[in-house]
C-alpha positions in Angstrom: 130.4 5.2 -20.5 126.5 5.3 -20.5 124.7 9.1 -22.1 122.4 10.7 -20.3 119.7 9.1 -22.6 120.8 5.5 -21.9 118.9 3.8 -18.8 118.9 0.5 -17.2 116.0 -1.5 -19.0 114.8 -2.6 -15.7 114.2 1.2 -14.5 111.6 1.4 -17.9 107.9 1.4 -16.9 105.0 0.6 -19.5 104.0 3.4 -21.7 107.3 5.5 -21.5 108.2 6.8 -25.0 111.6 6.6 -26.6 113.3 7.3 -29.3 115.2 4.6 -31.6 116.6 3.6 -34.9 115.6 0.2 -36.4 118.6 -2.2 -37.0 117.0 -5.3 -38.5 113.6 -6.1 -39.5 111.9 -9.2 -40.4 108.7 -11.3 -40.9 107.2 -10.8 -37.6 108.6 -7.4 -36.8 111.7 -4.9 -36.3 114.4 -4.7 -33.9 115.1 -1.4 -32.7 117.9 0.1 -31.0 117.0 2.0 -27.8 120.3 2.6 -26.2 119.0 0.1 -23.8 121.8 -3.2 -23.1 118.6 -5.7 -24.6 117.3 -4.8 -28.3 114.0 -3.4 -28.4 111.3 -5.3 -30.8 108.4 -4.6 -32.1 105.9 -7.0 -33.1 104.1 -6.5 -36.8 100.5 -6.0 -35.0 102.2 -3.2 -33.4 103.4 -1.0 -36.0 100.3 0.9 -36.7 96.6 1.0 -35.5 95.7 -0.1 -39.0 96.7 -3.7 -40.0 100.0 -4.4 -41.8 101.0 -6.8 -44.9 104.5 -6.6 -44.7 107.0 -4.9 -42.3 108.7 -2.4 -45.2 105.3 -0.8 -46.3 105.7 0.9 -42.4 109.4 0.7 -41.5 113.0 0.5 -43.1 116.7 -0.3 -41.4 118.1 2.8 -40.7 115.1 4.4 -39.8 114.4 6.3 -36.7 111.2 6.0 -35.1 109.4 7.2 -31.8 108.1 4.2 -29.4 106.4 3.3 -26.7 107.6 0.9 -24.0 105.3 -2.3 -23.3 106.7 -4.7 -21.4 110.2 -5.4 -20.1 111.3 -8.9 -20.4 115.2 -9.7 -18.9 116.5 -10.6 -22.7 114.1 -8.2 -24.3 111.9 -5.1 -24.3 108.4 -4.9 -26.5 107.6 -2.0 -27.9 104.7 -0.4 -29.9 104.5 2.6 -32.2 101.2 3.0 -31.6 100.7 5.5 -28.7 98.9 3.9 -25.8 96.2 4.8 -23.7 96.7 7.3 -20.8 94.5 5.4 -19.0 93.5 1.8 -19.1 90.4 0.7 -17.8 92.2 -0.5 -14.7 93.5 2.0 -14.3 90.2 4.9 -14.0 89.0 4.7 -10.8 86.3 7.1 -8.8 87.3 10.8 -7.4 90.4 10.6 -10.1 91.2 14.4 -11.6 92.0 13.9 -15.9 92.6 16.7 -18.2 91.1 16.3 -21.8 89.7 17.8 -25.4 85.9 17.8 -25.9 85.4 15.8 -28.8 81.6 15.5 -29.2 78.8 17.9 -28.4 75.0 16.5 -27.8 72.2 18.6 -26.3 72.4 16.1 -23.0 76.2 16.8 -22.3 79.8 16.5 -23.8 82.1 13.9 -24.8 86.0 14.3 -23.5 88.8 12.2 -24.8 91.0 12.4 -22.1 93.2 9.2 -23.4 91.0 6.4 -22.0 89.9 3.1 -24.8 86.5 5.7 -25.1 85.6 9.0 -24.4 83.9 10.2 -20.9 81.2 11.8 -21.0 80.2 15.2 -19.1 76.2 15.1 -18.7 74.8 18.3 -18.7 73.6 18.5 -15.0 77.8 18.5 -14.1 78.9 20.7 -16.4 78.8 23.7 -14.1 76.5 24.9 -10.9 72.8 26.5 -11.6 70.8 25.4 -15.4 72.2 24.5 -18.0 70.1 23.8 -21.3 72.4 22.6 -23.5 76.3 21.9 -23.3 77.2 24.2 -25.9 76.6 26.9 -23.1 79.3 26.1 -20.9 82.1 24.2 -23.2 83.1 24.5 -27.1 84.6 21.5 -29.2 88.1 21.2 -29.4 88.7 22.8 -25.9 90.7 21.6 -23.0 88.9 20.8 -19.8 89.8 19.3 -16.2 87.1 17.0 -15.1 86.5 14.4 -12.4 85.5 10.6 -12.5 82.4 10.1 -11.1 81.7 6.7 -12.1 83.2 3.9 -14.6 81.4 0.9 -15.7 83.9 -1.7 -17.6 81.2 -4.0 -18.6 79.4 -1.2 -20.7 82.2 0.7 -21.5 81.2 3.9 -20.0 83.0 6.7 -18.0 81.1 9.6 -16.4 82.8 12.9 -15.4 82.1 15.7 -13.8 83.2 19.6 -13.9 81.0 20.8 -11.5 82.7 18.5 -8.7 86.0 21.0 -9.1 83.8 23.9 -8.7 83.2 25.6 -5.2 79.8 25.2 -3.8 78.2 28.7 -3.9 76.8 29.9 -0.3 73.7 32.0 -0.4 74.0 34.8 1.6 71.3 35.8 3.7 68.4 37.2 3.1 68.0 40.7 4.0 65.9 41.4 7.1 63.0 42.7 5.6 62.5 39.1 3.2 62.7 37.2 6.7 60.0 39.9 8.3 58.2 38.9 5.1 58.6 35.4 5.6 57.2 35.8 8.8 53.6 38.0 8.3 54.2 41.5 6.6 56.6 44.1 7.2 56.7 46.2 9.9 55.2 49.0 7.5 52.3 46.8 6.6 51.3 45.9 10.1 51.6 49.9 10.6 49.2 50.4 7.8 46.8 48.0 8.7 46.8 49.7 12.4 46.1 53.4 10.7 43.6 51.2 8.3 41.5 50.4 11.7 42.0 53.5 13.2 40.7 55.1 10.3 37.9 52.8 10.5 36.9 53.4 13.9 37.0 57.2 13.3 34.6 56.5 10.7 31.9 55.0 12.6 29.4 58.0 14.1 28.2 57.9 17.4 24.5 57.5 17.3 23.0 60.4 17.8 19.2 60.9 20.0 16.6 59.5 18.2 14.3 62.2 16.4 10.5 63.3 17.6 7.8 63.1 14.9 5.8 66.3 15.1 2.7 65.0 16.6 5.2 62.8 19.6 6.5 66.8 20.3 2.9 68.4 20.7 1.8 65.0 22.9 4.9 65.5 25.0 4.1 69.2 25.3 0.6 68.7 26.3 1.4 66.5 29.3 3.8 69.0 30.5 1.1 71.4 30.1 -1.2 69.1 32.5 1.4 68.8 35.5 2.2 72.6 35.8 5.2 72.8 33.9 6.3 73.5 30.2 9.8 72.3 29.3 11.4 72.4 25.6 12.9 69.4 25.0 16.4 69.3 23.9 18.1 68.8 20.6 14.1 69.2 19.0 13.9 71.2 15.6 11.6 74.6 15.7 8.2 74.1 14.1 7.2 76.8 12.0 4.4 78.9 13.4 1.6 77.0 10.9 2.6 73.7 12.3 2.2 75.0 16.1 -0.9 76.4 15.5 -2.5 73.0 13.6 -1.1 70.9 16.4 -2.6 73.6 19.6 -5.7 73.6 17.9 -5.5 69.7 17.4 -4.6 69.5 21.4 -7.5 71.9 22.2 -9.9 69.2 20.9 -8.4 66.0 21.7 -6.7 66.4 25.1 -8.0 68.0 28.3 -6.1 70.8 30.0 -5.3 71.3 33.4 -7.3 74.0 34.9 
């Protein structure tokens, strides 16, 4: 009767990890014992990242060990005990959502391993809404960040992501009333003042007033008056003191004729 740790090796996908014991190994690799009904092997180039001389110097028979599933043949599955990529390059494709640790920090953005072949990389303009001068203002090394895939370019190698892109857009609110009145000329207070401003100005300006007689234009005035009959005092005129009356009647006496 099957455990509850034994599945069919058809029902294994690449990159699921299991746990084994190694019953046999030789020149080219080990056998290992998954619980599956086919051995699991395990090629030599597969036993570490680093490369291998000899099969021992990494594993022994009896040993267990944690794997990774790589293909599934019908009289065998390959496995690896080096842990794969999340992602292969394939696999990354625009709009996807990956979780990972920032791994580099550089004035222009951040560099997150989020288990692709290379890191992504956050540039600084998508690391959150409004300025950012550096990316050691919004994210520290070592921490765990959700970003999106903008972009991937297999040919160079390069992933770009993006934090921003998760973040709501931020709505400005409206302005207040007074900023549009602004916007528009003045507030209603400044129109107001410029109004009192030009009433004030108005008040300011006198009303001409009659144009004033030179002493000698009074006594020639008073002299014709004196030469039809009649005497009037002309309005708004300033008293002469009784020196200057007399110079100018005895001035008149001489120069003008009186009517008899």
């Amino acid at each position: 009767m099957a455990t509850p740790d034994i599945a069919p090796a058809v029902a294994l996908e690449p990159k699921t990890k299991l746990s084994g014991k190694v019953i046999k190994t030789t020149l080219a690799g080990a056998l290992v014992d998954i619980g599956q009904s086919v051995p699991g092997v395990i090629h030599i180039s597969q036993l570490q990242a680093e490369p291998v001389n000899k099969v021992e110097d990494v594993v022994k028979e009896g040993q267990s060990v944690e794997v990774w599933v790589r293909r599934v043949k019908k009289d065998r599955v390959e496995l690896t005990m080096i842990e794969p990529l999340a992602f292969e390059w394939k696999e990354i494709q625009p709009d996807m959502i990956v979780k990972g640790k920032v791994v580099r920090l550089e004035t222009y953005g951040a560099f997150v391993d989020f288990g692709a072949e290379r890191p992504g990389l956050i540039h600084v303009s998508e690391l959150t809404r409004g300025y950012v001068k550096t990316a050691s203002e919004v994210v520290k090394e070592g921490e765990e960040i959700e970003a999106k895939v903008l972009d991937v370019d297999r040919r160079k190698r390069q992933i770009r992501l993006s934090m921003k892109a998760l973040q709501p857009e931020v709505i400005e609110e409206d302005k207040p009333e007074r900023e549009d009145r602004k916007a528009r000329g003045g507030t209603g207070a400044k129109r107001g003042k410029g109004k009192k401003q030009e009433e004030s100005y108005e008040m300011d300006v006198e009303t001409p007033s009659e144009p004033q007689l030179t002493a000698m234009q009074v006594a020639w005035q008073e002299a014709l008056e004196k030469s039809k009959g009649r005497k009037t005092r002309a309005k708004s005129y300033k008293s002469l003191s009784n020196e200057q009356e007399d110079l100018l009647n005895r001035t008149l006496e001489k120069r003008l004729p009186t009517g008899g």
